[in-house]
Biopython code that builds the backbone (N, CA, C, O; Angstrom):
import numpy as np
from Bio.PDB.StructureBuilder import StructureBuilder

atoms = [
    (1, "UNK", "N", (91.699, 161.541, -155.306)),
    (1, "UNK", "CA", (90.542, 160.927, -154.678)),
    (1, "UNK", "C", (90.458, 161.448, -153.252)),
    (1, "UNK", "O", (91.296, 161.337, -152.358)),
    (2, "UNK", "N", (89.250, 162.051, -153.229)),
    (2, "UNK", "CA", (89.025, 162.455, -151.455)),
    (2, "UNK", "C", (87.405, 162.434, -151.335)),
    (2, "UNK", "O", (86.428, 163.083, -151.708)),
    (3, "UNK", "N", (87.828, 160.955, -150.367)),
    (3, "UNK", "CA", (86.564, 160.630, -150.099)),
    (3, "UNK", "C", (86.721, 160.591, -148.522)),
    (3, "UNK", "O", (87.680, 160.411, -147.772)),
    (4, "UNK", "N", (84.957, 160.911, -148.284)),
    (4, "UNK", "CA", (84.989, 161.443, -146.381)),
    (4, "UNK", "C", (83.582, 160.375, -146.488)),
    (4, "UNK", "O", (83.153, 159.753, -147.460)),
    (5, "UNK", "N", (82.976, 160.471, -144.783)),
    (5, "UNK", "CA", (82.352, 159.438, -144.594)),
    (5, "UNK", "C", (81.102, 161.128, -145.123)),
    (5, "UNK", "O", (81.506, 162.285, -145.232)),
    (6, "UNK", "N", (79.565, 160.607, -145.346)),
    (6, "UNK", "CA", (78.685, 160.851, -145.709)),
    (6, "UNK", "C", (77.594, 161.539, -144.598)),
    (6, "UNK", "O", (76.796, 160.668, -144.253)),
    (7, "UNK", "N", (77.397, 162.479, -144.120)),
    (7, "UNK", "CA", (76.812, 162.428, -142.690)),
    (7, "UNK", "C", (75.752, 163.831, -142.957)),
    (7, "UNK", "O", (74.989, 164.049, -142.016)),
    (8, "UNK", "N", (75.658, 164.681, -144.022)),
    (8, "UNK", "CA", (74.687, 165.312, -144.538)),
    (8, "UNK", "C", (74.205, 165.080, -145.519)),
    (8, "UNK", "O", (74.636, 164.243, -146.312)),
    (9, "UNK", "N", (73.083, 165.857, -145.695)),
    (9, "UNK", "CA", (72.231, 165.917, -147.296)),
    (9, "UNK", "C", (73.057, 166.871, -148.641)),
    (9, "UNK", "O", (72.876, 166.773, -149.855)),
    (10, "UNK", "N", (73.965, 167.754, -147.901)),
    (10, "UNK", "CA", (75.000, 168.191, -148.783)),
    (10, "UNK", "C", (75.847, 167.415, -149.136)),
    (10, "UNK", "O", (76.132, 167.217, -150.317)),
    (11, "UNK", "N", (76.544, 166.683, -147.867)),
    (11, "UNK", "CA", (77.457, 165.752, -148.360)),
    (11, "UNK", "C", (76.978, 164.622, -149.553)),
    (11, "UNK", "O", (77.507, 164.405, -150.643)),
    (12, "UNK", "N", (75.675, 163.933, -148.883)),
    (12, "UNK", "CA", (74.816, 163.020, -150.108)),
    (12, "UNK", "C", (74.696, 163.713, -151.252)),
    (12, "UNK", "O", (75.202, 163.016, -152.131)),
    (13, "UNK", "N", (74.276, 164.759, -151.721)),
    (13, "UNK", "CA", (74.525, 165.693, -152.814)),
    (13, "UNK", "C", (75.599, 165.606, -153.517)),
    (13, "UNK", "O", (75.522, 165.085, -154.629)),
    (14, "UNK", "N", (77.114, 166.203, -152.922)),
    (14, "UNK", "CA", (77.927, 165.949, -153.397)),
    (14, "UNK", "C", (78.371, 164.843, -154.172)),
    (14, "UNK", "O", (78.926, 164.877, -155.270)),
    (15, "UNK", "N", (78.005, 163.667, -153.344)),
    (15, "UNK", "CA", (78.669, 162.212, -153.588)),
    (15, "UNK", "C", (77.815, 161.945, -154.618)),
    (15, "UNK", "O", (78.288, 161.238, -155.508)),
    (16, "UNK", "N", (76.618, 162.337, -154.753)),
    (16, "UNK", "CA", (75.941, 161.303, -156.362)),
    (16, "UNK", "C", (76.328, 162.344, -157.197)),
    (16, "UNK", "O", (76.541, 161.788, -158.274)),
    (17, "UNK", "N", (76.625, 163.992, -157.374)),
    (17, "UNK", "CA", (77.054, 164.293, -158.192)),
    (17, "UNK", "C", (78.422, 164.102, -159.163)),
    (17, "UNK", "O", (78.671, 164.187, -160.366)),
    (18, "UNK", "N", (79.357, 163.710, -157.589)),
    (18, "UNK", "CA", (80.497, 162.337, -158.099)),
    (18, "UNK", "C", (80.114, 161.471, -158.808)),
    (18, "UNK", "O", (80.691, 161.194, -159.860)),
    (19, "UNK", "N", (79.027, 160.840, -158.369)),
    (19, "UNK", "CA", (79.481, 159.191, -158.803)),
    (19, "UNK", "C", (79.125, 159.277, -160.102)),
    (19, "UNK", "O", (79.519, 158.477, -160.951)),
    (20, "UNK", "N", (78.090, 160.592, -160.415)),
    (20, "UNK", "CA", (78.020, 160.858, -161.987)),
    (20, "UNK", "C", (78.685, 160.771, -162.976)),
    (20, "UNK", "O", (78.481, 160.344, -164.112)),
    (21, "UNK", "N", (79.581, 161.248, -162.418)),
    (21, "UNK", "CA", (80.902, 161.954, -163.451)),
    (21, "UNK", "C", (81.730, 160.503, -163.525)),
    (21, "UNK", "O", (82.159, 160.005, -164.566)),
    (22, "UNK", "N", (81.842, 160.007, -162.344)),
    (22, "UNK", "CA", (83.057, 158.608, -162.537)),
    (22, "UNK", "C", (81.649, 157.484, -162.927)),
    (22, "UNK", "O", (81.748, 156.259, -162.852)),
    (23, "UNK", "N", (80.984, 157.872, -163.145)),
    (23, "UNK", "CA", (79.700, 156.097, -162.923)),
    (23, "UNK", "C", (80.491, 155.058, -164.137)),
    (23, "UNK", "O", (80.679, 153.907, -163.745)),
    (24, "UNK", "N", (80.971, 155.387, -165.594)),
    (24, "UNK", "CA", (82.117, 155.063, -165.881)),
    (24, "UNK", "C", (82.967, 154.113, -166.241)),
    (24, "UNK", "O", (83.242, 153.272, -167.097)),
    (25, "UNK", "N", (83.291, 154.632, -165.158)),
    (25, "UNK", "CA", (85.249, 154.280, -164.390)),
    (25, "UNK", "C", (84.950, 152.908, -165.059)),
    (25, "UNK", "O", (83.885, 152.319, -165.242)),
    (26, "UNK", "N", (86.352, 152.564, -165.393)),
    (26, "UNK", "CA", (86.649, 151.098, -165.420)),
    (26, "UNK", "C", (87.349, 150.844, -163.996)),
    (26, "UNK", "O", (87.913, 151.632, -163.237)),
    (27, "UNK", "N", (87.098, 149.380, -163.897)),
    (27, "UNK", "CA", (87.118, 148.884, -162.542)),
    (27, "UNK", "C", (88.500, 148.409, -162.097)),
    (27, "UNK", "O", (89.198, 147.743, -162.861)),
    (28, "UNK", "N", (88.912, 148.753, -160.840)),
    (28, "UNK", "CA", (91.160, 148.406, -160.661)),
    (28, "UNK", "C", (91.273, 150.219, -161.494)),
    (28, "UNK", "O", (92.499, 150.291, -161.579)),
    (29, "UNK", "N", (90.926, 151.106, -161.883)),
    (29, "UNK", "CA", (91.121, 151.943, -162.253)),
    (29, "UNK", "C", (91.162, 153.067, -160.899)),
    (29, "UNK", "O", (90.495, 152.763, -159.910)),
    (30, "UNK", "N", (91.931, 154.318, -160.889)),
    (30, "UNK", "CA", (91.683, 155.198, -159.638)),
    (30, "UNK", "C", (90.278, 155.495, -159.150)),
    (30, "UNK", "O", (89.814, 155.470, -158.010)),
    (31, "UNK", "N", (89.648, 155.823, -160.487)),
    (31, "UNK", "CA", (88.795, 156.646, -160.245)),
    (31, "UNK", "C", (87.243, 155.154, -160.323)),
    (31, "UNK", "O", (86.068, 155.224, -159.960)),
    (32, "UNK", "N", (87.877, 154.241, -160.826)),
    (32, "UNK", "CA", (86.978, 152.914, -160.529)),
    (32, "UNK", "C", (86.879, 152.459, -159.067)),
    (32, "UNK", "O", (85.796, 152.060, -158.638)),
    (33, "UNK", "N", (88.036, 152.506, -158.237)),
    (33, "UNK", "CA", (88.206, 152.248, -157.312)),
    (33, "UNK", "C", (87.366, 153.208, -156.538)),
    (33, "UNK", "O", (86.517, 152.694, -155.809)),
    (34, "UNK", "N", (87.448, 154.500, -156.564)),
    (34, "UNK", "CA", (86.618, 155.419, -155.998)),
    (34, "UNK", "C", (85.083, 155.629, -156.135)),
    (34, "UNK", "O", (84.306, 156.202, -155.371)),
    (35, "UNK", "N", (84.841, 154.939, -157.444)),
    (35, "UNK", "CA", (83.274, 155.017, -157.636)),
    (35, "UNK", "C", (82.962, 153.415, -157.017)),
    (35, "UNK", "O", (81.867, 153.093, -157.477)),
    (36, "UNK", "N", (83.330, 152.666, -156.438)),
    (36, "UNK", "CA", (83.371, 151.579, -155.793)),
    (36, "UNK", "C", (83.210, 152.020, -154.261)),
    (36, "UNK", "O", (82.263, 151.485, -153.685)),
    (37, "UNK", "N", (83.884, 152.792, -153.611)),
    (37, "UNK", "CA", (84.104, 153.098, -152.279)),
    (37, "UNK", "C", (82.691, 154.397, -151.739)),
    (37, "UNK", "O", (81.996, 154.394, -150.723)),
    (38, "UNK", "N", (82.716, 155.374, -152.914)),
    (38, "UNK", "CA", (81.774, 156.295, -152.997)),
    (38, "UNK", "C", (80.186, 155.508, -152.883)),
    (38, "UNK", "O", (79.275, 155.949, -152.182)),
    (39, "UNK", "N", (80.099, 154.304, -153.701)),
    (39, "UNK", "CA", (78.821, 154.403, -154.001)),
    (39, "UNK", "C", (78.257, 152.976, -152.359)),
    (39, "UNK", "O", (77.126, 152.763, -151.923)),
    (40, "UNK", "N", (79.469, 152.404, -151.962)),
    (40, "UNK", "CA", (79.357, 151.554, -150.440)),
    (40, "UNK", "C", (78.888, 153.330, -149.467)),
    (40, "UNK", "O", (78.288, 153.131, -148.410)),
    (41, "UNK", "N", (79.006, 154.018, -149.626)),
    (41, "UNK", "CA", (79.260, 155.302, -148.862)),
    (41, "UNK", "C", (78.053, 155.867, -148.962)),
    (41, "UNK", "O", (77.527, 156.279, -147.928)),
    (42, "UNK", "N", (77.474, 155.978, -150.040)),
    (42, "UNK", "CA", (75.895, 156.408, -150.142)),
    (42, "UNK", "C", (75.078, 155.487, -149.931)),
    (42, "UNK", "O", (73.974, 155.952, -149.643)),
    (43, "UNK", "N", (75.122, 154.019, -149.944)),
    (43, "UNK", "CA", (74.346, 153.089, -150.240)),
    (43, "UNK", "C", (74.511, 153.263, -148.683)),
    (43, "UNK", "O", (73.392, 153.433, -148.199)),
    (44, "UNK", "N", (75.352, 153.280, -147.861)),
    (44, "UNK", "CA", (75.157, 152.953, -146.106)),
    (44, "UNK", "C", (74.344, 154.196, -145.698)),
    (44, "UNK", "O", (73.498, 154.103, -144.809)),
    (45, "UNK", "N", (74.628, 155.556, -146.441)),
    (45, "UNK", "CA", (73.976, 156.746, -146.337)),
    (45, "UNK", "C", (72.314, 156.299, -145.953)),
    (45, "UNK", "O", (71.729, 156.149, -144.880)),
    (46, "UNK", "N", (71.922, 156.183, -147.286)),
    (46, "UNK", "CA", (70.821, 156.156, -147.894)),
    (46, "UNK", "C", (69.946, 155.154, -147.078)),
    (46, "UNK", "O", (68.815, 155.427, -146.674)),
    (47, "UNK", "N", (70.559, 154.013, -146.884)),
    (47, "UNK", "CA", (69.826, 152.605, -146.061)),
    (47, "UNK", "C", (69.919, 153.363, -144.477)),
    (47, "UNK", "O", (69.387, 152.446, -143.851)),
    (48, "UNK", "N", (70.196, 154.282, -143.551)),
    (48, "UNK", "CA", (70.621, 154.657, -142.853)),
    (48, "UNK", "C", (69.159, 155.761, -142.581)),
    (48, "UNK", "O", (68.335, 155.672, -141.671)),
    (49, "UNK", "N", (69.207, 156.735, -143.664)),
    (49, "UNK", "CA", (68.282, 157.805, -143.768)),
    (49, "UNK", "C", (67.361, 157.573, -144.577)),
    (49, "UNK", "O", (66.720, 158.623, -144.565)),
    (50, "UNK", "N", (66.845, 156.847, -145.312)),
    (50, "UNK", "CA", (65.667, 156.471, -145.780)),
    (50, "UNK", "C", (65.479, 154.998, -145.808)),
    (50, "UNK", "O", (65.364, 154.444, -146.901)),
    (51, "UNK", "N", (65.426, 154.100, -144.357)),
    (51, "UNK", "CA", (65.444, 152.660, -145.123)),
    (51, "UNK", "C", (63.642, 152.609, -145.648)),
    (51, "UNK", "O", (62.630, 153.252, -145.367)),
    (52, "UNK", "N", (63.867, 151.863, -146.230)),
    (52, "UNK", "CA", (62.873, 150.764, -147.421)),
    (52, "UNK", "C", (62.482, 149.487, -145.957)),
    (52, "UNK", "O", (63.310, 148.818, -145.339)),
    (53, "UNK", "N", (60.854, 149.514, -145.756)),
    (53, "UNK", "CA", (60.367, 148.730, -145.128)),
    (53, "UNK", "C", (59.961, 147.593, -146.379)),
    (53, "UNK", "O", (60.003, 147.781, -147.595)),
    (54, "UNK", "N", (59.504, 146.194, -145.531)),
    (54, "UNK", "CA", (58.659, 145.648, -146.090)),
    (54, "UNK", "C", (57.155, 145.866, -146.971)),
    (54, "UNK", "O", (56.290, 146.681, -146.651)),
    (55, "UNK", "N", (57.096, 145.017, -148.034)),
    (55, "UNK", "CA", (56.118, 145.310, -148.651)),
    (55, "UNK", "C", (54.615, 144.952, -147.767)),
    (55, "UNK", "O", (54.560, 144.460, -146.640)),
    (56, "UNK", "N", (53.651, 145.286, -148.488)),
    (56, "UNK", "CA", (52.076, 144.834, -147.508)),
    (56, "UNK", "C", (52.264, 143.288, -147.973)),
    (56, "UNK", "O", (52.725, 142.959, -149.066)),
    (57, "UNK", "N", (51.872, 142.483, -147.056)),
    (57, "UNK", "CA", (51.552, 140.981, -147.452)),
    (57, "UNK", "C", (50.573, 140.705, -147.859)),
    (57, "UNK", "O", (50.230, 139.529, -147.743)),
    (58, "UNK", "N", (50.026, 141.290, -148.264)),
    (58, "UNK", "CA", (49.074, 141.060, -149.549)),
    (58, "UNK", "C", (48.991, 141.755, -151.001)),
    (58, "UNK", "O", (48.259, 141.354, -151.907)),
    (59, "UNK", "N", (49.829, 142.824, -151.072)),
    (59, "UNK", "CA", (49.699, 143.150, -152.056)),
    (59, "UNK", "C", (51.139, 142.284, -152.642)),
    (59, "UNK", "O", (51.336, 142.036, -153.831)),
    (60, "UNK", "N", (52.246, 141.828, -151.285)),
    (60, "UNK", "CA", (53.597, 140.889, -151.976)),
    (60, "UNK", "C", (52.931, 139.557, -152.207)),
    (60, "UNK", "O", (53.566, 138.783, -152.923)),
    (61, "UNK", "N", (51.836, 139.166, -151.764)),
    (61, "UNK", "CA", (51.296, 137.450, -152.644)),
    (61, "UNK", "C", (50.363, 138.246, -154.370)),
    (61, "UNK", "O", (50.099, 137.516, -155.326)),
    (62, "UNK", "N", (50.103, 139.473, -154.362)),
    (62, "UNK", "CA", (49.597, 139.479, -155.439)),
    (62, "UNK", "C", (50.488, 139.461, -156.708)),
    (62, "UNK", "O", (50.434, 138.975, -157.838)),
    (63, "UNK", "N", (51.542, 140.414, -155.796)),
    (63, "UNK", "CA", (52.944, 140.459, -157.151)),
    (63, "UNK", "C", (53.209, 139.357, -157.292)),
    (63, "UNK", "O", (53.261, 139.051, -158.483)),
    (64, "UNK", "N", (53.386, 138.674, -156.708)),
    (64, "UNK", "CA", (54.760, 137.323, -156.606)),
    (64, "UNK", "C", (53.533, 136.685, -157.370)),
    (64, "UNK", "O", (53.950, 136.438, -158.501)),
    (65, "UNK", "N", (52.034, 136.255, -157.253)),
    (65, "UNK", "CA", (51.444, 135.657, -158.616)),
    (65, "UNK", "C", (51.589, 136.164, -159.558)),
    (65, "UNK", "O", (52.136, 135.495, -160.435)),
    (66, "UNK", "N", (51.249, 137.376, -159.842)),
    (66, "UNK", "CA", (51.429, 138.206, -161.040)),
    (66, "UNK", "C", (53.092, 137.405, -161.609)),
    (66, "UNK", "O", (53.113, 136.521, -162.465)),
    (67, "UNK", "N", (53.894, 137.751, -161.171)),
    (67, "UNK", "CA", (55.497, 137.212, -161.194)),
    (67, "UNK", "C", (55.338, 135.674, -161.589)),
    (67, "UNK", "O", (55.966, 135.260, -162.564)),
    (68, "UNK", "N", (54.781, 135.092, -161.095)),
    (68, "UNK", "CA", (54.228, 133.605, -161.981)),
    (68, "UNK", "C", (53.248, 133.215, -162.697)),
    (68, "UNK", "O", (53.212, 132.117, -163.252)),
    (69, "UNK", "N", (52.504, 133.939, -162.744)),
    (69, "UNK", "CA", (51.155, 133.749, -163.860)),
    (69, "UNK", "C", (50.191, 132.879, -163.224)),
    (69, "UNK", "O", (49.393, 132.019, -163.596)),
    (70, "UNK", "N", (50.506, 133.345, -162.257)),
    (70, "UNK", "CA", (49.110, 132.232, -160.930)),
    (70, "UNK", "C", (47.717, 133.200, -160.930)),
    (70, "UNK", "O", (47.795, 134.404, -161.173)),
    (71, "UNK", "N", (46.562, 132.592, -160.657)),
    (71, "UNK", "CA", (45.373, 133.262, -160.500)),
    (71, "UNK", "C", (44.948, 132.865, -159.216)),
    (71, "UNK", "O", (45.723, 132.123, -158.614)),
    (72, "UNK", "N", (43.552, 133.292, -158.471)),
    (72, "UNK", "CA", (42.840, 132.894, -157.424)),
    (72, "UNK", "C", (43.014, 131.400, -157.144)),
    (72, "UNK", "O", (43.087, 130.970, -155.993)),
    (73, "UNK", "N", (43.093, 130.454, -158.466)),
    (73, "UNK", "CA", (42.428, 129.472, -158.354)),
    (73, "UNK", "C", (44.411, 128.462, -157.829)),
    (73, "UNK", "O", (44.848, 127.664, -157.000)),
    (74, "UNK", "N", (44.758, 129.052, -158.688)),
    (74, "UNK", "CA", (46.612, 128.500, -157.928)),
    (74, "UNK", "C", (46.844, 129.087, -156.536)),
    (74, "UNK", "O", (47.490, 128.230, -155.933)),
    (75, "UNK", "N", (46.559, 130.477, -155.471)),
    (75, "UNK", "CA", (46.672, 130.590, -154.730)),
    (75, "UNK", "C", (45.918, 129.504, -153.871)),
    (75, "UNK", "O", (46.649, 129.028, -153.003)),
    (76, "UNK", "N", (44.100, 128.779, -153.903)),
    (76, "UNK", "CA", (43.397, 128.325, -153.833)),
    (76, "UNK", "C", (44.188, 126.757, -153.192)),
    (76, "UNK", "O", (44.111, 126.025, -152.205)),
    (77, "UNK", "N", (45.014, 126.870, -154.596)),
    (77, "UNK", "CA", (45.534, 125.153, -154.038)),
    (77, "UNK", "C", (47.068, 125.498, -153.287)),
    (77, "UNK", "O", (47.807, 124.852, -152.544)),
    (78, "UNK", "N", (47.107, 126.449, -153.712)),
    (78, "UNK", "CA", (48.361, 126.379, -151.920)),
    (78, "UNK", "C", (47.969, 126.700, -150.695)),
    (78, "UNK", "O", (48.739, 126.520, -149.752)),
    (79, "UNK", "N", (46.548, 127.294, -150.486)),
    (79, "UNK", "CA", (46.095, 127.737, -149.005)),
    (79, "UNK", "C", (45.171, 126.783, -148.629)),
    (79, "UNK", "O", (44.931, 126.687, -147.425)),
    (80, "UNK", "N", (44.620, 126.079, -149.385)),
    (80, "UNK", "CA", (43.389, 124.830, -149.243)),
    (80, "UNK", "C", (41.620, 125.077, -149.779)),
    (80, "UNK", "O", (40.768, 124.192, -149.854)),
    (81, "UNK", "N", (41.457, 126.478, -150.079)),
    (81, "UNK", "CA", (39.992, 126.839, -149.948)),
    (81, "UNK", "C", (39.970, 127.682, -151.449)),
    (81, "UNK", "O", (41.112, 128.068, -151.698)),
    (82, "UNK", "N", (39.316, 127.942, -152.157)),
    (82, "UNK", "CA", (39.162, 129.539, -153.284)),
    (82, "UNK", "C", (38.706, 130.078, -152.471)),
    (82, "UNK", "O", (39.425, 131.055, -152.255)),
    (83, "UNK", "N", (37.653, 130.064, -151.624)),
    (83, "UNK", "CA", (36.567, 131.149, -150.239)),
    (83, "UNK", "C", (38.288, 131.589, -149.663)),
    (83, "UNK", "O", (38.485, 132.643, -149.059)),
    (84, "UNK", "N", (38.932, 131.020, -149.840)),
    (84, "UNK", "CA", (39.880, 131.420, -148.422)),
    (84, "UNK", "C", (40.846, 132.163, -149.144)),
    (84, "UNK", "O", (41.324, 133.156, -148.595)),
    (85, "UNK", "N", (41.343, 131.735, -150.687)),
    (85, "UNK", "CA", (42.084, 132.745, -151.366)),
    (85, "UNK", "C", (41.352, 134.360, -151.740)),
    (85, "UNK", "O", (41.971, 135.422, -151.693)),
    (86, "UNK", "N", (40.094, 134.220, -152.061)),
    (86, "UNK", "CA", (39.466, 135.116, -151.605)),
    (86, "UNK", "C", (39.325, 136.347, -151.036)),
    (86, "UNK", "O", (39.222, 137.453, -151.566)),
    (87, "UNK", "N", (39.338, 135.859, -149.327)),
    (87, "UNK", "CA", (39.151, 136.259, -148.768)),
    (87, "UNK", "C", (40.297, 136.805, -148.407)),
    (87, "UNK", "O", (40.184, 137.998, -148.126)),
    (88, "UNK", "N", (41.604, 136.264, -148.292)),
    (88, "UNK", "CA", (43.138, 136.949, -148.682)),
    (88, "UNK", "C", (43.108, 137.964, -149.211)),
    (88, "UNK", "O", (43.226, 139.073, -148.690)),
    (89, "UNK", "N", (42.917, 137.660, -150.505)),
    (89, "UNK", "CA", (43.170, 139.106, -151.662)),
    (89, "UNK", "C", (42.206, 140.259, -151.406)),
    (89, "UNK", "O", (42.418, 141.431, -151.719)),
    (90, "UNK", "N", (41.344, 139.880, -150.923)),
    (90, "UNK", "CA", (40.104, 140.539, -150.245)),
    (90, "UNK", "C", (40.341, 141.222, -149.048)),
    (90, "UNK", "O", (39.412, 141.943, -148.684)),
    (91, "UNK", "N", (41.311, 141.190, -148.358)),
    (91, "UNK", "CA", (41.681, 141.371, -147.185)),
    (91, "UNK", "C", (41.146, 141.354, -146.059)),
    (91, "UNK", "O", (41.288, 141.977, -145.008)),
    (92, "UNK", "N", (40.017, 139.929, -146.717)),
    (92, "UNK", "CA", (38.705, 139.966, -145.387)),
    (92, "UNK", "C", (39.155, 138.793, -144.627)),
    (92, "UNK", "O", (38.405, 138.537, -143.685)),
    (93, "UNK", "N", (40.343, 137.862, -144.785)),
    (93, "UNK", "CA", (40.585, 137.101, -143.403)),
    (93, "UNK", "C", (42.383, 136.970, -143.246)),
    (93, "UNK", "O", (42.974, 136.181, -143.983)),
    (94, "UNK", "N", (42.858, 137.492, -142.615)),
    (94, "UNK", "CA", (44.078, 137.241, -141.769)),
    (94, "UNK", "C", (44.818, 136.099, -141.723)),
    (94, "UNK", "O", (44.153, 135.141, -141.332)),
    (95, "UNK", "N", (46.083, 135.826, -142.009)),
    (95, "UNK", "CA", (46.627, 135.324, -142.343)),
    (95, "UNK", "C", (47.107, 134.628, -141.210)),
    (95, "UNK", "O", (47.801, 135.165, -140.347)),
    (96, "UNK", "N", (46.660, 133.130, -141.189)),
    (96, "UNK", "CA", (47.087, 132.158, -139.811)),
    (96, "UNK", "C", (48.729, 131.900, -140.288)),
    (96, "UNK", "O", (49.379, 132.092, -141.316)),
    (97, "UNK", "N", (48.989, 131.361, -138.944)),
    (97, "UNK", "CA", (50.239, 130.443, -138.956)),
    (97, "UNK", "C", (50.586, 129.692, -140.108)),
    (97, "UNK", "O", (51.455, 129.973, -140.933)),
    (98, "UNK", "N", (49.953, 128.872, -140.091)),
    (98, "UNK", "CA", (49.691, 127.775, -141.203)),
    (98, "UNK", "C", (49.616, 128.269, -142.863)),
    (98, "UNK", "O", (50.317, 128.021, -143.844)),
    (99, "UNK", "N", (48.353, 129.119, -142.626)),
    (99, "UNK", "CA", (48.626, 129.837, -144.162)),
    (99, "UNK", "C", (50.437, 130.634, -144.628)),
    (99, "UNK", "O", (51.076, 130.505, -145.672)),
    (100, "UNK", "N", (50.716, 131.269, -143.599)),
    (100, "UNK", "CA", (52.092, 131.862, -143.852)),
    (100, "UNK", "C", (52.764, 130.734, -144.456)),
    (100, "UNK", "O", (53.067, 130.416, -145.606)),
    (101, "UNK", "N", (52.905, 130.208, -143.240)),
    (101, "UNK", "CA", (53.824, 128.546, -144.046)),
    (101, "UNK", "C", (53.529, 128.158, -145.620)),
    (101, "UNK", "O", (54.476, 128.096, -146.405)),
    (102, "UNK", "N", (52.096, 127.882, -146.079)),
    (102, "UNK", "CA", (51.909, 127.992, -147.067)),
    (102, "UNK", "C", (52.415, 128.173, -148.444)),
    (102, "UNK", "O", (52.769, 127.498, -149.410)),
    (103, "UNK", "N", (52.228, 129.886, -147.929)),
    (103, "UNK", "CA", (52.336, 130.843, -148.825)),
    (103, "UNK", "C", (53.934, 131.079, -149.074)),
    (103, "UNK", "O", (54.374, 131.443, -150.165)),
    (104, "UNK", "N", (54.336, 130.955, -148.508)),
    (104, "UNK", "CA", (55.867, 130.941, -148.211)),
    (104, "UNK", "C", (56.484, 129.788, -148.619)),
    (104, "UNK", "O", (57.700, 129.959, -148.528)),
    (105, "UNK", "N", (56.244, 128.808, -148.983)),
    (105, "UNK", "CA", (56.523, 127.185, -149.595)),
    (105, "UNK", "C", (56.176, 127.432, -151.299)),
    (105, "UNK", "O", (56.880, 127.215, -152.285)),
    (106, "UNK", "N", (54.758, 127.988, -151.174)),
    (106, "UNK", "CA", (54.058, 128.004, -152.723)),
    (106, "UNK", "C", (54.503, 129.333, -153.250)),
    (106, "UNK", "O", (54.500, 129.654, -154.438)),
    (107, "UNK", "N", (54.866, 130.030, -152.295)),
    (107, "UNK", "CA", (55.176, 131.029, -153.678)),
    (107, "UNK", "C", (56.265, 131.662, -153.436)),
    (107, "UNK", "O", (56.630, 132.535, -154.225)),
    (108, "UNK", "N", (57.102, 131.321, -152.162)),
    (108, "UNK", "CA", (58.555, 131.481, -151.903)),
    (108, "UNK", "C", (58.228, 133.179, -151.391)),
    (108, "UNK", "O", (59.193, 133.838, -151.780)),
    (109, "UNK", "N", (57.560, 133.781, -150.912)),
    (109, "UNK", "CA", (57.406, 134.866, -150.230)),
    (109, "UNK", "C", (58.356, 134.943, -148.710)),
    (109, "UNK", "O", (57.974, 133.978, -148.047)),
    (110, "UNK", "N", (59.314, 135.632, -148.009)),
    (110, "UNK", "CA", (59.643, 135.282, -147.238)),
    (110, "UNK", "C", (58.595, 135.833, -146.102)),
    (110, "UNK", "O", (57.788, 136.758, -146.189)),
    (111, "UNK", "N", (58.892, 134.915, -144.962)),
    (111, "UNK", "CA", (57.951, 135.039, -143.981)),
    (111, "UNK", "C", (57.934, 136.279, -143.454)),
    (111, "UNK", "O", (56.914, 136.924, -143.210)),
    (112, "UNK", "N", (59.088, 136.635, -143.267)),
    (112, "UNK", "CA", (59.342, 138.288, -142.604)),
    (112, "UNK", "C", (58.232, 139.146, -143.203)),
    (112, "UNK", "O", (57.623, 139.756, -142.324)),
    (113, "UNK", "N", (57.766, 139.385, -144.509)),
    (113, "UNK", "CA", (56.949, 139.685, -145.481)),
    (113, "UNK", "C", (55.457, 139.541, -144.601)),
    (113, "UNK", "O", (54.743, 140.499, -144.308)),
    (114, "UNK", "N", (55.195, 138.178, -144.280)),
    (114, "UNK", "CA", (53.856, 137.623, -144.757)),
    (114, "UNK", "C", (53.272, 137.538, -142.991)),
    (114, "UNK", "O", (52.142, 137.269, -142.583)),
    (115, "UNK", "N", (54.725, 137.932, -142.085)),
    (115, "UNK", "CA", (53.931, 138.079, -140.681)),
    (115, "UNK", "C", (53.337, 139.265, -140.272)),
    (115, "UNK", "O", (52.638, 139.324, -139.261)),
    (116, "UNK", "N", (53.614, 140.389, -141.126)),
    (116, "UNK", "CA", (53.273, 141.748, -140.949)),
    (116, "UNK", "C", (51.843, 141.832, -141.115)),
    (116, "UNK", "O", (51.181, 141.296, -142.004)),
    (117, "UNK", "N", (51.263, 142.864, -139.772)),
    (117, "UNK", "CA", (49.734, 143.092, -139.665)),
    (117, "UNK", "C", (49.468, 144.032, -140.993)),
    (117, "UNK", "O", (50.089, 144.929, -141.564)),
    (118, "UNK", "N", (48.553, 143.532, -141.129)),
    (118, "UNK", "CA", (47.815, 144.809, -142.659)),
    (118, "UNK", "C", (46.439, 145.207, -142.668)),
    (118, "UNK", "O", (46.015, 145.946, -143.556)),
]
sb = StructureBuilder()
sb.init_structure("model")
sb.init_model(0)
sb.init_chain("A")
sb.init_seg("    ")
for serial, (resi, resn, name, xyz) in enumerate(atoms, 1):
    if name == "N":
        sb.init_residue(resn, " ", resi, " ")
    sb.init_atom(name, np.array(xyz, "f"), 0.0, 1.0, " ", f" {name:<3s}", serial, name[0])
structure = sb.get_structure()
């Protein structure tokens, strides 16, 4: 086992062509142990050199209904208005204080999500 810290796109190369070969491994095993340590090693890589932002807050209240089988008319009764769910999905009115709270109660969206300008 020779594992180094990750600090090129060769090195990242290398390491998933590893973790190929061991993906595998049974676990308490050498080479388990190493596809354990390897893949903390790309995963810090990877979050490092390509992080993953937040989704749009509106297209994450459309999934997260979709994800419950909610329509206009269930968003409607967690924001107070249908004109106002609407106008959400519509992206014709901006999302107050209050609505975040909301939306974030009714459909468990986290806020971090739902404060972002769109």
């Amino acid at each position: 086992m020779n594992i180094k810290p990750i600090r090129t796109k060769k090195d990242h190369e290398q390491a998933l062509a590893r973790l190929e070969i061991i993906f595998d491994s049974k676990k308490g095993s050498v080479n388990g142990d190493e596809l354990e340590i390897l893949s903390l090693l790309v995963e810090n890589y990877e979050n490092e050199k390509f992080p993953i932002g937040f989704p749009d807050p509106v297209e994450a209240i459309k999934f997260r209904m979709e994800q419950l089988g909610y329509n206009q008319s269930d968003l409607a009764n967690i924001v107070g208005l249908k004109s106002r769910a609407s106008e959400i999905l519509n992206r014709k009115r901006k999302l107050s204080l209050e609505m975040i709270r909301q939306i974030h109660d009714g459909l468990n969206i986290p806020t971090e999500v739902l404060i972002q300008a769109y």
